[in-house]
matplotlib code that plots the C-alpha trace (Angstrom):
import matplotlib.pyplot as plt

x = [-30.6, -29.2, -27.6, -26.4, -24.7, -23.6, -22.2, -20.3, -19.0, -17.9, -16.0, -14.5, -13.0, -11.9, -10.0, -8.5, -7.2, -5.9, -3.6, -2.4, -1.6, 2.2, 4.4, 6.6, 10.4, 9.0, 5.8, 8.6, 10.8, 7.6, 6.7, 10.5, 10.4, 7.5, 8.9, 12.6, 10.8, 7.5, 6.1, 4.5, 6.7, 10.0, 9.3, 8.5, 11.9, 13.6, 11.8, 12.3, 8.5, 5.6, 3.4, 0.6, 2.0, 3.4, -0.2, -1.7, 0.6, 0.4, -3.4, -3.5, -1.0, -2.9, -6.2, -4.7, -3.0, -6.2, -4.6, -3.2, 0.5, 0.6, -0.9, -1.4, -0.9, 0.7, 3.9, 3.4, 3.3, 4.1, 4.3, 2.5, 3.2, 2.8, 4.7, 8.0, 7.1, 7.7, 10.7, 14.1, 12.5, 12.3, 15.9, 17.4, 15.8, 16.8, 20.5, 20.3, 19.2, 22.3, 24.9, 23.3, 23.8, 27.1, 28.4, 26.7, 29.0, 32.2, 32.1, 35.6, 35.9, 34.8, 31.9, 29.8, 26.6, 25.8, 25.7, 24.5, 26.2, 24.6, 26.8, 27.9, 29.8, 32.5, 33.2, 32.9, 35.4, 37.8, 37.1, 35.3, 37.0, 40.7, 40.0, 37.9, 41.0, 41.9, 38.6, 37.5, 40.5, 39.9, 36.4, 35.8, 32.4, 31.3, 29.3, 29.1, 26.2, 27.8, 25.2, 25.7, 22.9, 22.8, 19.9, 19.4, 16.4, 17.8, 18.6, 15.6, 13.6, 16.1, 17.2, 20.7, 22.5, 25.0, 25.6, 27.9, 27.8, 28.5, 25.7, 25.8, 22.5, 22.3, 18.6, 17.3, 16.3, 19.9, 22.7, 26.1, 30.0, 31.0, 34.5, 35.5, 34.9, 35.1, 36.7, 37.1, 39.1, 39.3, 41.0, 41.9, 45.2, 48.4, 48.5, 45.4, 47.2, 49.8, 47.8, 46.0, 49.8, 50.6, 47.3, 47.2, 43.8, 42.5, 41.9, 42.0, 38.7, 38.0, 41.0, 39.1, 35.7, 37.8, 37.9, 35.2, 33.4, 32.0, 29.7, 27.0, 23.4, 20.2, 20.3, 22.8, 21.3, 22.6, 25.9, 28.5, 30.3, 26.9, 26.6, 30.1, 30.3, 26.9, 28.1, 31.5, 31.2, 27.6, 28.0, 29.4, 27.5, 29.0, 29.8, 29.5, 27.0, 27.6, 25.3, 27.9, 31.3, 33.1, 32.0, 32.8, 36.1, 36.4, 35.3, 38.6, 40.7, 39.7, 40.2, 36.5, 37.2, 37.7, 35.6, 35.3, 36.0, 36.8, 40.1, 40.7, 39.7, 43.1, 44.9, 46.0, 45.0, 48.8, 46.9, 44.7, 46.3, 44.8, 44.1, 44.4, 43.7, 41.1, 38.1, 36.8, 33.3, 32.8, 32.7, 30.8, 30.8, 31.3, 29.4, 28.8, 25.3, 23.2, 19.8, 20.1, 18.2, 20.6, 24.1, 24.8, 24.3, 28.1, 28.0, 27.2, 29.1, 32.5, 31.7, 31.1, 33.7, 36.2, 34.9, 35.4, 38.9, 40.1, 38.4, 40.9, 40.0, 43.4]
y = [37.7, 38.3, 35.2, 34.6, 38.4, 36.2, 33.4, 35.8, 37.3, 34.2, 32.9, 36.0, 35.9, 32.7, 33.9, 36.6, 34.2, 31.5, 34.7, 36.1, 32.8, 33.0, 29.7, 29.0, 27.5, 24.1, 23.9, 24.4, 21.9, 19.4, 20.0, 19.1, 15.8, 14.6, 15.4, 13.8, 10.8, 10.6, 8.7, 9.6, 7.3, 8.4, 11.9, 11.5, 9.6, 12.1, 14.8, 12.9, 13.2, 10.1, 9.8, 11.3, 14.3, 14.9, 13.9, 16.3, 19.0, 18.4, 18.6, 21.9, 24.0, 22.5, 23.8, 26.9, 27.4, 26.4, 24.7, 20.7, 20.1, 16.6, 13.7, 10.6, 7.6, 3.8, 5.4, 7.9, 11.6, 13.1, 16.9, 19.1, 22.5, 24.4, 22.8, 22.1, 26.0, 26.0, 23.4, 25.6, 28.1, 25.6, 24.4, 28.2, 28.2, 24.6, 25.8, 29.2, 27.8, 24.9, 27.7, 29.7, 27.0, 26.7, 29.6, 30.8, 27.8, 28.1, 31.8, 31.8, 28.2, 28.9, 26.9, 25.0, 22.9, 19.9, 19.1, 15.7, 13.9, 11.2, 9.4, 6.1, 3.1, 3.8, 7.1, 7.2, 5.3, 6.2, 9.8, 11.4, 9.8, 10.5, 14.3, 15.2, 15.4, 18.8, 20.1, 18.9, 20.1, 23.5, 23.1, 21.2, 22.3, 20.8, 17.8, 15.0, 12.7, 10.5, 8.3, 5.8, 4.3, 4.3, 6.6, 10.6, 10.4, 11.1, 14.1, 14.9, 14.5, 16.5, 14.1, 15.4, 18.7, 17.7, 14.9, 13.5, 11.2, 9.1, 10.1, 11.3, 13.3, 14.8, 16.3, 19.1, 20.9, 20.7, 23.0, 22.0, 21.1, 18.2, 17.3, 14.8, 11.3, 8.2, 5.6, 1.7, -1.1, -4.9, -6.2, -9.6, -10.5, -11.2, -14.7, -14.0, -11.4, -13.8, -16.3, -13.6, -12.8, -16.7, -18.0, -18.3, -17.4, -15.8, -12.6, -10.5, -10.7, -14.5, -14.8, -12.2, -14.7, -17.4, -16.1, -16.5, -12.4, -10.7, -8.1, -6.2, -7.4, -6.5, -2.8, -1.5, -2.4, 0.4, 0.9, 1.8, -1.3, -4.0, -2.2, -2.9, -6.2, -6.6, -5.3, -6.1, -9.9, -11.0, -14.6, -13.9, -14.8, -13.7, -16.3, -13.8, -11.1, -8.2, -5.5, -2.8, -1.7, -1.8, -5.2, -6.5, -4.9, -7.0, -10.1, -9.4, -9.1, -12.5, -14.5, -14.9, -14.0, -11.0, -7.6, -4.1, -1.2, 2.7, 3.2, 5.7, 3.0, 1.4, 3.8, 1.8, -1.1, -3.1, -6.4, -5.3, -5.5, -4.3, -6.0, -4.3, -0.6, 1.3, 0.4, 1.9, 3.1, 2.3, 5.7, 8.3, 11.4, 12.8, 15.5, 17.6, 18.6, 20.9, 22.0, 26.2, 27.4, 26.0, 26.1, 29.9, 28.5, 28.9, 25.1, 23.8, 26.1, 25.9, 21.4, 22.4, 24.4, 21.6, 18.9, 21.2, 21.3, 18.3, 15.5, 14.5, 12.0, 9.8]
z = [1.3, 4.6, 5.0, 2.0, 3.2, 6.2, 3.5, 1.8, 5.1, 6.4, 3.1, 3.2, 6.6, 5.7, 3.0, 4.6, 7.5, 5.5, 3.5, 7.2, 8.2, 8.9, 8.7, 11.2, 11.1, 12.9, 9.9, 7.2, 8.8, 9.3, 5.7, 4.5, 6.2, 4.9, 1.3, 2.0, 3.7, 1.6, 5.2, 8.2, 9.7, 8.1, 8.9, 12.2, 12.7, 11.2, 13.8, 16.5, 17.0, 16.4, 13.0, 14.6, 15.8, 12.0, 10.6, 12.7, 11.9, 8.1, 8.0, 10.4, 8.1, 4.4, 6.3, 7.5, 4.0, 2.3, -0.2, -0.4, 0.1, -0.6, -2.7, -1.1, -3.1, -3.1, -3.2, 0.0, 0.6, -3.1, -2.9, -5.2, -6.8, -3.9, -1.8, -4.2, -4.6, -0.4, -0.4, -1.6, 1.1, 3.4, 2.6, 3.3, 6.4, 7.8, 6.4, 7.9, 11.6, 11.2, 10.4, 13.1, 15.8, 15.1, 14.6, 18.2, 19.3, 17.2, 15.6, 14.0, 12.9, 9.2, 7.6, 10.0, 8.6, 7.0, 3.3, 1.8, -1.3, -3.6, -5.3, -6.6, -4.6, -7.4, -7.5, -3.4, -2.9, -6.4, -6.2, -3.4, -0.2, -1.0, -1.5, 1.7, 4.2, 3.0, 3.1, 6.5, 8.0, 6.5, 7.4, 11.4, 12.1, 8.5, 8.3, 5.1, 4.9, 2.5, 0.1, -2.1, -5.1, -8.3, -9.3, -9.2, -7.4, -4.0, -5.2, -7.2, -4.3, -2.0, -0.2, -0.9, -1.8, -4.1, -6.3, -8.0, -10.5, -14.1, -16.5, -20.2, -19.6, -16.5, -15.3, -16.8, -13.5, -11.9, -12.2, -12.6, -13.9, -16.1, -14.6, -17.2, -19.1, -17.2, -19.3, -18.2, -18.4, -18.5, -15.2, -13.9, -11.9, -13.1, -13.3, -15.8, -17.8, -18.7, -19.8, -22.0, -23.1, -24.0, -25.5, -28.8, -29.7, -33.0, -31.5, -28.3, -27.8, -28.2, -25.7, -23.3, -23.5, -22.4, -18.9, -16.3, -16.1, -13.1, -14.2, -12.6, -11.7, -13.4, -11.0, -13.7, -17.0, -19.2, -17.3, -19.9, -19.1, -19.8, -23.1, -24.4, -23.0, -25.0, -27.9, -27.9, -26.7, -26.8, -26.4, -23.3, -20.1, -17.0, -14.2, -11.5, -10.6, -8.3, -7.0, -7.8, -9.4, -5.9, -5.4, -9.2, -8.1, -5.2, -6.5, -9.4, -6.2, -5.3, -8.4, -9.5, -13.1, -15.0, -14.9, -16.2, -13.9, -14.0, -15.0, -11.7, -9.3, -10.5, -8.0, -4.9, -6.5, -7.0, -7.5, -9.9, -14.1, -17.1, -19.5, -22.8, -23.5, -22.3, -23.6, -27.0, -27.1, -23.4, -20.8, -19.5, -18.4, -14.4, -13.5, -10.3, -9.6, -7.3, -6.9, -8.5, -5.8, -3.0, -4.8, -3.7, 0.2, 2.0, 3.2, -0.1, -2.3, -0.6, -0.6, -4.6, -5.4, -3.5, -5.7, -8.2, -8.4, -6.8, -8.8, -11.2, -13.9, -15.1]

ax = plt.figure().add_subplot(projection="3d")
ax.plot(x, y, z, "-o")
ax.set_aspect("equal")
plt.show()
């Protein structure tokens, strides 16, 4: 009996230590490296520290926590509900100690901090680019970590603060603003425009699958502009394959055939000509997106609220 009285004891000091344990700025920023790089080795490049040192770290706060932070499987380090419980804390904190640094440094220089974007090769360069010379000049201590792919999961896994991008169904567990409908268009050059003009085909469209077509590759399956092509022209097998809408831009711009793009890329664009309308049936919609736990933050809100109101759709 008395040492099962010891047992009891023991567990219960146990307990007890693993509920004063106190995490520290250094185990919340360990812990959010691990989740934005899902690898020992990512982490650790991200800390500036070795694998080993993170491994060690990660095992001494579950153990101290008494609970497991992480999954490991084929794919890495995948967090678990306590931990995404930990992240947006963790977030705060890493955002509170960057706005602290810089304000020590530069206390009357208005936001200071960085904020990460996901978004699309497209709308970078269409979109987001030509509107940031306002806000960083309002803003010199802020920092951009611009990102370009075509997925949501940089954000989902908080690899980024804000994203924004084309999507008719944005996640369920983001917040944010639909700033308006991206529509598309057929471009080629001009000498291709008039021979769309002269040729004396049945139809517009039998003229248009005359042409050699750039399109993109098998990354972008369901982009707005596959499916209408699909629909709209299925015998037609592009000539051309490019690994984004930049580059099906660029391959336009050097008389590789004809492509689909966004109709506000065509700003700047003198060489590029429409040809026809915009497409019917064939758009999507823009829309900014945060996590709600880390919109209100000063760094992130004021990069928000510029988006906001300076992304124009044509």
């Amino acid at each position: 009996m008395f040492a099962g009285k010891q047992s009891k004891l023991a567990t219960m000091k146990t307990s007890i230590a693993k509920m004063q344990y106190a995490l520290t700025a250094y185990d919340l920023q360990t812990l959010l490296a691990l989740v934005r790089g899902a690898t020992l080795a990512e982490a650790a490049r991200r800390l500036g520290a070795d694998a080993s040192t993170v491994f060690r770290s990660v095992q001494r706060i579950e153990k101290n926590l008494g609970q497991r932070l992480f999954e490991r499987s084929r794919l890495g380090y995948l967090p678990t509900e306590p931990m995404l419980g930990l992240v947006p804390h963790a977030e705060r904190i890493e955002a509170e100690l960057e706005a602290a640094r810089a304000g020590a440094q530069h206390p009357h220089e208005g936001v200071a901090g960085r904020v990460r974007l996901t978004t699309t090769d497209a709308v970078l360069r269409g979109l987001v680019l030509p509107s940031l010379k306002p806000l960083l000049a309002q803003h010199p201590l802020l920092q951009l970590d611009l990102r370009t792919g075509n997925e949501l999961a940089s954000l989902s896994r908080r690899d980024a603060d804000l994203a924004l991008r084309a999507t008719r169904k944005p996640p369920d567990h983001l917040v944010g603003r639909k700033l308006g409908t991206v529509r598309f268009v057929l471009c080629g050059l001009k000498a291709q425009a008039r021979a769309l003009s002269a040729g004396k085909k049945p139809s517009a469209l039998d003229a248009l699958a005359g042409f050699d077509w750039i399109a993109p590759d098998e990354a972008l399956p369901e982009h707005p502009s596959v499916l209408w092509r699909r629909k709209q022209l299925p015998k037609v097998t592009p000539r051309h394959y490019a690994d984004g809408i930049v580059a099906v831009m660029d391959a336009i711009k050097a008389g590789l055939g004809v492509g689909i793009v966004p109709v506000f890329m065509l700003a700047g664009e003198p060489a590029l000509v429409p040809l026809g309308d915009t497409l019917e049936g064939c758009e999507s919609d823009l829309w900014l997106l945060a996590h709600a736990e880390s919109r209100h933050l000063r760094r992130i809100a004021v990069v928000y609220d510029h988006f906001a109101a300076s992304v124009r759709l044509a």
